[in-house]
N, C-alpha and C positions, 0 to 999 in steps of 0.2 A: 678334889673338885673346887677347895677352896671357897662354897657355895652360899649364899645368904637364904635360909629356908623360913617363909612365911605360912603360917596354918588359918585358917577357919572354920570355924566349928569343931573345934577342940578342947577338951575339957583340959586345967594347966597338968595332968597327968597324963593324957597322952603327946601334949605338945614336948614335955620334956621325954618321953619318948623318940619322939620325929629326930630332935636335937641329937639324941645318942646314938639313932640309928645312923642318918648321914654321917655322924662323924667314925662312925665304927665301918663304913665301905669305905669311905676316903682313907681314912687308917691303910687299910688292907690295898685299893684300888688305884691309887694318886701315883702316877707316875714320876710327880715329883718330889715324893718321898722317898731316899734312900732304902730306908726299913719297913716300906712295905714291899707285901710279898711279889707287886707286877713288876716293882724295880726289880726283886729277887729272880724272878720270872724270864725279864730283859735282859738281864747278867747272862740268865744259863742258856743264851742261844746257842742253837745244837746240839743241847743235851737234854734229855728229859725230866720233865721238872714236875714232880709229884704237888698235886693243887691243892688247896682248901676247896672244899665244898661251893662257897661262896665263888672265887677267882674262878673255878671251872665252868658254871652253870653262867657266869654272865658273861664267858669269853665265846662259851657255847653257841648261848644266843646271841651276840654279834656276828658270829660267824654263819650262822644260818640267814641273818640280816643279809650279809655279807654276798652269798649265795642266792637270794632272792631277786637284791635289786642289779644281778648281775657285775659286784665289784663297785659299783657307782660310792656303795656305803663301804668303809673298808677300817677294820680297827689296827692295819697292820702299817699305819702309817707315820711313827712315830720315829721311824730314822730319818726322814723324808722334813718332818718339822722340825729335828733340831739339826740338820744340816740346814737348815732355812732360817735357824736362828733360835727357836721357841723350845730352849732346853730347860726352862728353871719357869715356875710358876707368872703369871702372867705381871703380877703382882711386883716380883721380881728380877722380872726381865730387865735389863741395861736397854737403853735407845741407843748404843752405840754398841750392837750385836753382831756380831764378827761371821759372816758367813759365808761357807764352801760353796760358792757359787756354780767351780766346773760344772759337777753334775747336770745341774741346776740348767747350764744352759745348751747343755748336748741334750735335754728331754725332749725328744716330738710331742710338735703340737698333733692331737691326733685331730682337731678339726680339718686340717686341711690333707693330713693322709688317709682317714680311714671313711671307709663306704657305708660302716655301719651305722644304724640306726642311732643306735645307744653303745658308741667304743666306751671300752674301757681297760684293754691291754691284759696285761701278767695279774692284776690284781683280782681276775676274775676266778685265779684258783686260790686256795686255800694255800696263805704261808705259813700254816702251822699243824702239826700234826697232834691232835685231840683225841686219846685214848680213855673210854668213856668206861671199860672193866679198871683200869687203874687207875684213875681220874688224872692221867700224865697229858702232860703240852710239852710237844717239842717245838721250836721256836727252828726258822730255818737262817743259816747265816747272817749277820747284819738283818735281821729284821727286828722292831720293838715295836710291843703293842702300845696303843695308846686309847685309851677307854672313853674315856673324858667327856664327855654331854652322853654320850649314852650309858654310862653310869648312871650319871646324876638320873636320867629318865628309866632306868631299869631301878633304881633305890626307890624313886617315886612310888612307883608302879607296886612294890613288893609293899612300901609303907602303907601305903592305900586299902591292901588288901586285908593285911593287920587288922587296922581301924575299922575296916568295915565288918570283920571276925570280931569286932569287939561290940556292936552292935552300932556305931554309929552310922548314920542314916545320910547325910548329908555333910559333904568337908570339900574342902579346895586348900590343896600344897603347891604352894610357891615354889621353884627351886633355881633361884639364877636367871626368873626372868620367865620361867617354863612351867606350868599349869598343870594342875587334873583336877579333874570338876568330879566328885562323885555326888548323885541325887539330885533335887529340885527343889529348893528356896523357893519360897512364895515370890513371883515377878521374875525368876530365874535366875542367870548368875550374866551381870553386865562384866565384861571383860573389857578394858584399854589397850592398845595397843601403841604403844609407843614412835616418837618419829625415829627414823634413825639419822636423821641432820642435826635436830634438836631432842635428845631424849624426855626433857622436861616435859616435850608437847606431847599431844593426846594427838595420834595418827585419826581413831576413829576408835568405836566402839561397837561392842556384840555384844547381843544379848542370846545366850544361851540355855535351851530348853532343858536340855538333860546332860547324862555324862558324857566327858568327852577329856580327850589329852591335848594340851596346846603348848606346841614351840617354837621359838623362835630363832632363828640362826640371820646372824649379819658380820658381814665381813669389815663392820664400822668398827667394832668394838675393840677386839685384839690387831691392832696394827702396831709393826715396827718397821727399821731404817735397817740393812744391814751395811757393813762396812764398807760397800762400793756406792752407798747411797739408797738404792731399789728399795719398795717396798713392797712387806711382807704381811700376808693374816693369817690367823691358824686355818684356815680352812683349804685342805691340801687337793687337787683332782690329782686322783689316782692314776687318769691318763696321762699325764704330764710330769705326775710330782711336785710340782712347782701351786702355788697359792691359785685357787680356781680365779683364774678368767674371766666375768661375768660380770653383765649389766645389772644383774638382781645384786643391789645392795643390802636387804634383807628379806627376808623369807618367815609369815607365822601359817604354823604347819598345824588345822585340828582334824584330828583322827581321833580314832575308838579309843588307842590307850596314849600312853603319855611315852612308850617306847618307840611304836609307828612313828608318833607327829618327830619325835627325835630324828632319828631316821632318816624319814622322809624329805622334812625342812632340808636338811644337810643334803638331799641327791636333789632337790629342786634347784636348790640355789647352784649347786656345781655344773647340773647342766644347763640352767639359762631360761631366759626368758620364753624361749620360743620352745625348747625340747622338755625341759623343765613339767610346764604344765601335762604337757600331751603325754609323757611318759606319766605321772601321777596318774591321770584318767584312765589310762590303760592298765597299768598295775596295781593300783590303790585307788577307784572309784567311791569308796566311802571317806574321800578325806574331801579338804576344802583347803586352799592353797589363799595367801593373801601377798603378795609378792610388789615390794616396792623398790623400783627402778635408780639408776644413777640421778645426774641429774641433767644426764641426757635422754631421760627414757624418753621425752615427748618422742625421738625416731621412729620409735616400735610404736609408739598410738597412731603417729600421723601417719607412716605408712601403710598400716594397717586400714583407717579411714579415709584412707585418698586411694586406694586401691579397691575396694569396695563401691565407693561412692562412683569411681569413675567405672566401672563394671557396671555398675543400677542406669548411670546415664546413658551411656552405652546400648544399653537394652529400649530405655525409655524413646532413645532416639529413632534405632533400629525400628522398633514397635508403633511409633508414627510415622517413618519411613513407612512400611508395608501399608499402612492406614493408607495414606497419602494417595498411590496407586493405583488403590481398589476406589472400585466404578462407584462406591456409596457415600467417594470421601466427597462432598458436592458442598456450592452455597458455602454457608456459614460454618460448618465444619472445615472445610481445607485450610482456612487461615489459619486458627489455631494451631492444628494439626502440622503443617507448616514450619510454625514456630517452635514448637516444642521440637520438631524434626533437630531444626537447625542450632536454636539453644543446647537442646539433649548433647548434639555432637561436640560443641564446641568448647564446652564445659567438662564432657568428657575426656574430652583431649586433655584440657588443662589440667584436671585431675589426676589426668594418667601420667603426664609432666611434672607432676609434685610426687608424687608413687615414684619415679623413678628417679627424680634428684633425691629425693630422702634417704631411698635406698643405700646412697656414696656414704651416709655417714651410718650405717648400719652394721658397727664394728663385730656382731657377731658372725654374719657370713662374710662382708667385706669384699661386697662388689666393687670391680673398676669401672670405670669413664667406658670402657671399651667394651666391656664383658655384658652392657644394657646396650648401647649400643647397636654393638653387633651380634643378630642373633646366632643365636647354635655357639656362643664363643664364652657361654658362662661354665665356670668350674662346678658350679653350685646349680644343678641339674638342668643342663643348658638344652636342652629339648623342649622344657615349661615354661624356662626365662625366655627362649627365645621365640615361641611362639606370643607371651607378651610383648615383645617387643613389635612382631609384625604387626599384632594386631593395633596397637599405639602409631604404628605408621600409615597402615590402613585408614584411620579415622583423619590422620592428616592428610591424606590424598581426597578423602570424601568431599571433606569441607573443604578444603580448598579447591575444588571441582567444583563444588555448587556456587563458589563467589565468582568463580569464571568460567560460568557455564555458556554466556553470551561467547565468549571468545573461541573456549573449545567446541562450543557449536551441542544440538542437544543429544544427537546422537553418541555421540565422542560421552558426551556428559551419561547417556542412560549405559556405554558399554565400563565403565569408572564405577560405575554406585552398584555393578554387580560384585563388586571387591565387599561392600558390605556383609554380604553372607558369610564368607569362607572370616571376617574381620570377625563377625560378631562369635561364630564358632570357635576362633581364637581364644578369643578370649575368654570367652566361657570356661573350656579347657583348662588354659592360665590359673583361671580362680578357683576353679571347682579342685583340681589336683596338685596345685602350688599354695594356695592364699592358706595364711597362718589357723585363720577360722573355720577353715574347710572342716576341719574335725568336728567340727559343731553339729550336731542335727540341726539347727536352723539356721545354717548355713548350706548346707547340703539340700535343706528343704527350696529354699530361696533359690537356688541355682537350677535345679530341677524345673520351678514351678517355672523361672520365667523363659529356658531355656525350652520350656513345653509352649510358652507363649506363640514364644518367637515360631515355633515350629507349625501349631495350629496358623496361624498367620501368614505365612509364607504357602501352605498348601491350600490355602484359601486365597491366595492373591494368585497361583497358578493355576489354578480350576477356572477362577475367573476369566484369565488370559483364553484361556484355550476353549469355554463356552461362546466369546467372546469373537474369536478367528470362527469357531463354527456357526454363529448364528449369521455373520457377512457373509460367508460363503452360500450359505441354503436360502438367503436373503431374496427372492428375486421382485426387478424393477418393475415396476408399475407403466401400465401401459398409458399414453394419453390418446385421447382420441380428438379426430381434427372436429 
């Protein structure tokens, strides 16, 4: 692990404790020690290899890890990093790393082949065979395990348990960057968070109530060059093989124990900005994800808030449209009303115009010029993309209807602004079953509530209509008399 381990609230007898323990997993667990037993382990692939007590129970539980987050976490990735270059402790790694690239670059990208939710290929079964009456691991052809931060958080996790079998009450271990809080310090336990552009600087700070595990995974740290130039970090996607992909530059992960946040950090960050969180919420709702971007991330905020805002305008405009119509809109209310009509739209537009130029540089789906466009012609669920698009086109037809409504005459003009309806339902759609926040309960609640607006309003300006034909008709004329 190589590890620098910091204690608190340790008396100096269990701190040299902590000291002996870590160095007694790493002894046994470091892949880059010849003489310990995972290298001896990674020698006897395809044969079976009688364990220590220790090497079995923590390869155990990776591999139950393993099996949870469906292969996303994977400890059988260790031919995969030194064919990538990361054979020798990071310490002592060469910058000028000689690396088997073939593989490397026959791997499918599984973003753009696979359908599923959460891909994640061959890695989703077991490449090891763990026989739990002999405590044997058979290791399958060319595979080596690699333990490496989940070690370090499974030693944590077992040291913690020690210490608190010993009666202490309250401690927080350090290990390479990675936390467990056990108890509550008077004022709590303020935690820093590091930048990962500048590590000196303080990202931001937490204050934490009670126990918890915090880790951090970033793909700043361990970088190299291999010998065609390419760069490489330890952090491998098991769909690919190749160094994860990803705008998330780093990831701190607090969960219950200090094994989860390991974990977890490591599947957020490999799937990304956008699957990342949602899979966390889905599979691991008691965690708390804190995830900092390239230093392109503004993409992902701004389309996220230009697509939003121009949905609310949308709605705001639609919703003084229908105002406008009805018989009550009279006097001093129409102008406003009016205005925000015409504002709402065109603002909208332009909102919707920043949504979908931002999109171009939004290297994780990696929309084209054409694929927004034209609708129904996106790869990336082009039934939701493409009904946003109409509706984007829709809003242009409106406004630009209402600035030449003298020309097109008003009729022409009332049979055009019936495009608003079938526009505004568009869009909704769009947001409610595409937009990144959709998963959100108040996001969900928001589209609901005003898509009920729009609804209540629209059958209240057709009631109207049609009270309105009937009260003319039953209407009869007044007689005069000579």
């Amino acid at each position: 692990m190589n590890t620098e381990i910091v204690t608190w609230g340790l008396p100096p007898s269990s701190q040299a404790k902590a000291e002996s323990w870590f160095a007694f997993v790493e002894h046994n667990l470091s892949r880059f020690l010849p003489t310990s037993e995972l290298s001896k382990l990674n020698n006897a692939q395809g044969r079976p290899f009688m364990a220590s007590a220790l090497l079995y129970q923590v390869l155990s539980e990776a591999d139950l890890y393993r099996e949870a987050t469906g292969g996303i976490f994977s400890p059988y990735l260790g031919s995969e990093l030194i064919r990538l270059g990361y054979r020798n402790s990071f310490e002592q790694l060469s910058a000028d790393v000689s690396v088997e690239n073939d593989l490397a670059r026959q791997a499918p990208s599984m973003r753009s082949q696979s359908t599923n939710r959460f891909p994640v290929g061959d890695h989703m079964s077991s490449q090891a065979h763990l026989n739990s009456v002999h405590r044997s691991i058979t290791l399958q052809a060319d595979v080596t395990v690699d333990l490496g931060g989940f070690a370090k958080g499974w030693a944590t996790q077992q040291l913690a348990g020690m210490l608190k079998r010993e009666g202490i009450r309250a401690l927080a271990i350090g290990a390479g960057g990675d936390l467990l809080l056990w108890g509550t310090p008077a004022g709590g336990w303020e935690i820093m968070i590091a930048s990962p552009f500048s590590p000196a600087d303080s990202l931001m700070s937490l204050v934490l109530r009670g126990p918890a595990g915090i880790a951090t995974s970033s793909i700043g740290k361990r970088r190299w060059k291999g010998a065609s130039g390419a760069e490489h970090h330890h952090l491998v996607d098991p769909r690919t093989g190749l160094s994860a992909d990803t705008d998330l530059v780093q990831v701190t992960l607090i969960a219950p124990s200090a094994i989860l946040a390991e974990v977890c950090a490591k599947c957020v960050l490999i799937l990304g900005p956008e699957l990342g969180p949602l899979w966390l919420e889905e599979q691991y709702p008691s965690c708390a994800v804190i995830g900092v971007m390239r230093d392109g991330s503004l993409v992902h905020a701004v389309t996220r808030a230009a697509g939003l805002t121009s949905y609310l305008l949308l709605f705001v405009s639609t919703a003084a449209g229908l105002g406008l119509s009805s018989k009550s809109a009279k006097g001093r209310l129409k102008a406003p009303l009016l205005a925000i009509h015409q504002a709402g739209g065109w603002f909208g537009f332009l909102f919707g115009a920043l949504h979908g130029t931002v999109l171009l540089f939004d290297r994780y789906i990696g929309y084209s010029a054409s694929e927004l466009l034209l609708p129904f012609t996106s790869r990336h669920e082009p039934v939701l993309t493409g009904l946003g698009t109409l509706a984007f086109y829709i809003t242009l037809i409106l406004m630009l209807s209402s600035d030449l409504m003298k020309q097109l005459g008003r009729k022409t003009w009332r049979v055009i602004h019936f495009l608003a309806f079938p526009g505004y339902v568009m869009g909704l759609i769009h947001g409610l079953l595409l937009g990144s926040d959709s998963h959100y309960p108040w996001a969900r609640i928001m589209y609901l509530l005003t898509g009920g607006v729009i609804t209540v309003l629209t059958v209240h300006r057709v009631a109207s209509a049609r009270n309105g034909k009937s009260n003319s008709k039953t209407k009869t004329p007044q007689r005069i008399s000579a």
